[in-house]
C-alpha positions, -999 to +999 in steps of 0.1 A: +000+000+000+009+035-003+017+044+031+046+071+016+031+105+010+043+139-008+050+165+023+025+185+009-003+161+015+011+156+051+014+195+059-020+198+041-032+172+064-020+176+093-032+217+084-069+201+083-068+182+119-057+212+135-081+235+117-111+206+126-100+209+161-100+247+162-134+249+149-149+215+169-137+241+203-149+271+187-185+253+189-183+241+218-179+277+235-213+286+212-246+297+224-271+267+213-285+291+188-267+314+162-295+338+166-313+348+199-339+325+210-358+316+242-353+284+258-379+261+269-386+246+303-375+207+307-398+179+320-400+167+356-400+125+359-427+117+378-411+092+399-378+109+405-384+151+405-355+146+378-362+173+351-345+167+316-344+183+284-355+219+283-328+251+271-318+285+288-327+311+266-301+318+238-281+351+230-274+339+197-235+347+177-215+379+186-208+392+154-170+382+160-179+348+166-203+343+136-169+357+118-148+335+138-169+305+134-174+311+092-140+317+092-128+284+103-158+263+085-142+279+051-105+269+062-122+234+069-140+233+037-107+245+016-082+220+035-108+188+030-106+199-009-069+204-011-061+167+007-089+152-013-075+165-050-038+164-040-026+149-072-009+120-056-043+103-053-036+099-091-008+078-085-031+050-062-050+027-078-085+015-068-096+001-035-058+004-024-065+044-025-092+044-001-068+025+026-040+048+019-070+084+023-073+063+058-036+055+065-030+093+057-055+106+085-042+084+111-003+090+101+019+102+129+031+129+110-005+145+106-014+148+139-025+187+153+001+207+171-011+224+202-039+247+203-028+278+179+001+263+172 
């Protein structure tokens, strides 16, 4: 298999983890809605007095981090293109270039640096 890839393909992978992790924390720090919204009240269990489901009422995006968080979906978008149409893929045939897409996201060389690194 081809487990040898161009630096290119490993920089532009490697590029793409760290720009899915950037963005997979961006949302995590996101109000549940990108524009305000009132929440809902959850349910009470009968039984237990446990009450599940239900929101707080949303503030919606900041304009900075509907920017921030368009910003990084596009760098997402653009790096998943450039790894996917690198022109090595040319060079694998068949079902031996699916393995070697899924040795490629898993290679040691690919993985994120820190957090804005």
């Amino acid at each position: 298999m081809a487990d040898t890839f161009p630096s290119d393909l490993i920089d532009a992978q490697r590029r793409l983890h760290q720009a899915n992790a950037e963005y997979r924390a961006l949302c995590q720090t996101l109000p549940w809605s990108v524009e305000p919204l009132k929440g809902w009240p959850g349910e009470e269990h009968p039984h237990t007095g446990v009450i599940t489901g239900g929101r707080r009422d949303s503030p919606g995006y900041s304009d900075e981090q509907k920017a921030e968080e368009a910003r990084l979906w596009a760098l997402v978008r653009e790096l998943s293109i450039e790894v996917s149409t690198h022109p090595h893929w040319a060079t694998v045939e068949g079902e031996t270039r699916v393995r070697a897409r899924m040795v490629l996201k898993s290679h040691p060389e690919t993985a994120p640096g820190p957090a804005g690194a």
